[in-house]
N, C-alpha and C positions, 0 to 999 in steps of 0.2 A: 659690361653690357652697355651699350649704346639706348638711352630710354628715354632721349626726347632732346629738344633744344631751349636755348634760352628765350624765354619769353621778349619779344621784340614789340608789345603795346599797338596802340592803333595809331596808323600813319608812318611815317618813315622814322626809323630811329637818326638821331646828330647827333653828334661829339663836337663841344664848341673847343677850338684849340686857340691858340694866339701866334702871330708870326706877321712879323715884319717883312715885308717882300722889300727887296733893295736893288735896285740897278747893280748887276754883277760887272764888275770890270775884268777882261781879261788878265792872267797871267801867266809868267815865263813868254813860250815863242807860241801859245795857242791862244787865237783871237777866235770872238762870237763876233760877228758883226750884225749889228743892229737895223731896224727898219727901218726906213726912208722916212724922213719928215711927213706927221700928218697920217704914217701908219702905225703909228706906237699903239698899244694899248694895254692895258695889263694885262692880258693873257698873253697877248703878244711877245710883252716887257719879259714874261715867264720864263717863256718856251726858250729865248736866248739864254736866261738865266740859266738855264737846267745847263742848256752844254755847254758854256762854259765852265759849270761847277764838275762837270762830266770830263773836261777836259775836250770837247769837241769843235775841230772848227765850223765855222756855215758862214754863207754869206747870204743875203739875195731877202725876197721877202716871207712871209708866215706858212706858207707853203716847203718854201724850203725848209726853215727850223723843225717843220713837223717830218719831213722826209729824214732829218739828219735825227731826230728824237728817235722814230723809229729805227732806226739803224744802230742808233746806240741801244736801244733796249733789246733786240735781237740779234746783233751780230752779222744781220744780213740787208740786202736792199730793201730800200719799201718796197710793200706791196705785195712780197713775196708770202706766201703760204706757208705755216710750220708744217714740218713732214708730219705725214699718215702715220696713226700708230701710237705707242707709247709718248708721252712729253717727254724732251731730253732736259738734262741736266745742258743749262747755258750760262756761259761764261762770268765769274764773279763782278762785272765789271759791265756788264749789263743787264742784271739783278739789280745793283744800285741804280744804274740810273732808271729802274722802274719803279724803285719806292724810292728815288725824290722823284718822279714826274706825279704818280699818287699822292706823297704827301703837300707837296705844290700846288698843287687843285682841289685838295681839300682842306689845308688847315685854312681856322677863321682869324679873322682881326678882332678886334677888341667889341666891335658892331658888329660881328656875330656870321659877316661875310665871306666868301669867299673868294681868290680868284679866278673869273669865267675862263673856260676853255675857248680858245678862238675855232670858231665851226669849221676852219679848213684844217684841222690837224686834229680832228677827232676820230676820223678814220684811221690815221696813223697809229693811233691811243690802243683804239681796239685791234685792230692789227696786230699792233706789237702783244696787248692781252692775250691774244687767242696762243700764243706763242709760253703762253702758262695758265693754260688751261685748269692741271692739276691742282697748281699752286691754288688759285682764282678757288676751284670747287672745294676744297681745306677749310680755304677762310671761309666763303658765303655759307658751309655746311655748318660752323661756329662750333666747335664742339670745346677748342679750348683759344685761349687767347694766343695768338700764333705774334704778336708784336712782344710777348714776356721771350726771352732769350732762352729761357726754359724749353718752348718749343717751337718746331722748324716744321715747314710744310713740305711739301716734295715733289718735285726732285729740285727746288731750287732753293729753300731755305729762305720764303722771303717774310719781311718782319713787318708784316701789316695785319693790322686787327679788324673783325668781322665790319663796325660801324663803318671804319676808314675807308673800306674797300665797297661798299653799299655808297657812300657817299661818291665815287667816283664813277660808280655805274649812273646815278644819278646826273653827274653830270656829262656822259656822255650818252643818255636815252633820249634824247629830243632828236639824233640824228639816226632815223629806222637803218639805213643800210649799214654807219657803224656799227651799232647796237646789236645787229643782223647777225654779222661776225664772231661777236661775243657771245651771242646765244648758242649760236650753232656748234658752237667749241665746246661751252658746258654739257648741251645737250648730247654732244658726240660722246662728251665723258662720261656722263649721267649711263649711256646704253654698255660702254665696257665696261663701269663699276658691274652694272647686271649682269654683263658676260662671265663676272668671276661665281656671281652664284650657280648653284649647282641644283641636281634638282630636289634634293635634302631642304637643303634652305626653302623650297618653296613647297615644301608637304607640312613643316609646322617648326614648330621653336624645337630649338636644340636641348635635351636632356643634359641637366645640372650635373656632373659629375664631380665626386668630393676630389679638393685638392684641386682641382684644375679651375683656371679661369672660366667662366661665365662669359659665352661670343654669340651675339647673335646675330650673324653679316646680312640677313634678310632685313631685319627691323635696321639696323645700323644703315644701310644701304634707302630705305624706303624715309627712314627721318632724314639724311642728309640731300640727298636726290629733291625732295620738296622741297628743302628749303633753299634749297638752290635756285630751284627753280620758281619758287616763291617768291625769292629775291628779286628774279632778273623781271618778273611781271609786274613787280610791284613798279621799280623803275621806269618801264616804261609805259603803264600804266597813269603815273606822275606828269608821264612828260607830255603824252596823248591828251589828259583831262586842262594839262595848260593850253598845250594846240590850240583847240578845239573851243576853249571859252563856252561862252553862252549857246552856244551851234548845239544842241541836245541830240540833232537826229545823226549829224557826223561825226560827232563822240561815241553815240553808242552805237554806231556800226564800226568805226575806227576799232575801239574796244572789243565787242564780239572777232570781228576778224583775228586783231592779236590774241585771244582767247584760244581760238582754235586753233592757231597756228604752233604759239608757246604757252600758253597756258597751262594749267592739270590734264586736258583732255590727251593731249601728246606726252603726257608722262604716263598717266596713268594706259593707255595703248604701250610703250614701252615696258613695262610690268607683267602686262596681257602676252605681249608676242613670246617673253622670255618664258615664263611660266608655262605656254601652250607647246610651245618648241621643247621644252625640257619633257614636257608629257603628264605635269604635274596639275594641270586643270581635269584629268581623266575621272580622276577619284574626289568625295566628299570631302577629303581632308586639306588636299589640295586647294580646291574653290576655298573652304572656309578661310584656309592658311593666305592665299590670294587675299581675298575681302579685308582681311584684319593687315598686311599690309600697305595696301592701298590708302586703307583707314587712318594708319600711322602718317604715312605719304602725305594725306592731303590735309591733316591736323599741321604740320610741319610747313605745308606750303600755302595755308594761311598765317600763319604765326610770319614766314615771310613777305609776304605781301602788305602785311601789318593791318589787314581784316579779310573779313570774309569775302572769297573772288568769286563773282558767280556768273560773270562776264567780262 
């Protein structure tokens, strides 16, 4: 039985790591080519790095690197939409180059830094993310360490840990329309996990039977679903209250609007429509069995936000 998540503290959880970033030099017959004079900078210095280690070539400026990043992480041109529907299993070989393009922008230096994503190739970031969806909602859902080799996420098996993958949302919420992308993926996912409940699951808890496993897919689905979506508010929640500085009256309408948009109010509605459509809000037991997930839900997506969200 699925009965709650890892306490996440107030404010954003880190993982301090160490890693020397180094100028990659080409090898064998595949070259990265590098920025023009005067446009280097370390995210920049990166983003070549990744495909070279990837084995990719590019040429041109930061723009292109982030075009050719996504296409290594997807298998397809930028830009392009992952198909409707179930996430597919994608190619081993662009799996990798998505956990180095993650561990690249998150691990720290010995100063506790990181380095920056260049803002023209953060949409390519999330882009390519929405393109593992399932994977993405595993991790943010945290139920076990998905970077121990012990266990795999699905359908793509990628080996990133809940903080790692929180620090990379981090560094791509300051741009709303990437960020947009990313949501909208979880969020898509967030309503078929509820498509698989039935309307059993939403009349009340499943009876213990001796010998059998203990499953409770309604509560399992309402702790992970928050804190998913916990997650993704908390980031750009982060990145709004930088925005915005001292501005008190354009923060908290900024805020309020993200609120309504991705906040609890559109999960907890997603919960509502499933539940009503099933037929199970008809009867006492239902509404109760409702209330006590939602309850669950929105304990889970504070604990993600890393306090209480009430705008």
């Amino acid at each position: 039985m699925i009965i709650g998540m890892p306490e996440r503290g107030k404010g954003r959880l880190r993982i301090g790591l160490t890693v020397a970033l180094t100028t990659a030099t080409a090898t064998s017959a595949v070259v990265a080519l590098w920025p023009g004079k005067g446009a280097a900078s370390p995210g920049s210095d990166a983003c070549f790095s990744i495909l070279s280690k990837v084995e990719v070539e590019a040429s041109g400026d930061i723009r292109s690197c982030g075009n050719a990043l996504e296409k290594a992480m997807t298998g397809t041109e930028a830009g392009h939409k992952p198909p409707k529907g179930k996430p597919q299993r994608l190619p081993e070989k662009s799996t990798q180059a998505l956990e180095l393009v993650i561990t690249t922008y998150t691990e720290r230096t010995e100063e506790g830094e990181t380095v920056p994503v260049p803002s023209e190739i953060k949409k390519n970031l999330a882009n390519a993310l929405s393109y593992y969806a399932g994977d993405t909602y595993e991790i943010l859902a945290g139920q076990v360490d998905y970077s121990d080799s012990q266990h795999s996420t699905n359908p793509n098996d990628i080996d990133i840990d809940t903080p790692v993958m929180s620090d990379f949302l981090d560094a791509l919420a300051d741009d709303g329309d990437a960020f947009k992308i990313i949501r909208e993926a979880l969020f898509d996912k967030i309503e078929a996990e509820l498509g698989t409940l039935d309307k059993q699951d939403f009349l009340g808890e499943p009876k213990d039977e001796s010998g059998k496993p203990y499953i409770d897919s309604g509560l399992g689905t309402a702790v992970s679903s928050g804190a998913v979506a916990g997650d993704l508010r908390g980031a750009r929640l982060n990145a709004l209250t930088k925005q915005y500085g001292n501005n008190k009256t354009a923060a908290e309408k900024a805020l309020l609007e993200d609120y309504e948009s991705y906040g609890f109010p559109r999960l907890r509605k997603l919960f509502e429509d499933r539940s009503a459509a099933l037929g199970s809000t008809e009867t006492a037991a239902g509404r109760q069995r409702l209330d006590s997930l939602l309850s669950k839900a929105a304990e889970a997506y504070s604990r993600g936000t890393g306090f209480e969200d009430r705008v």
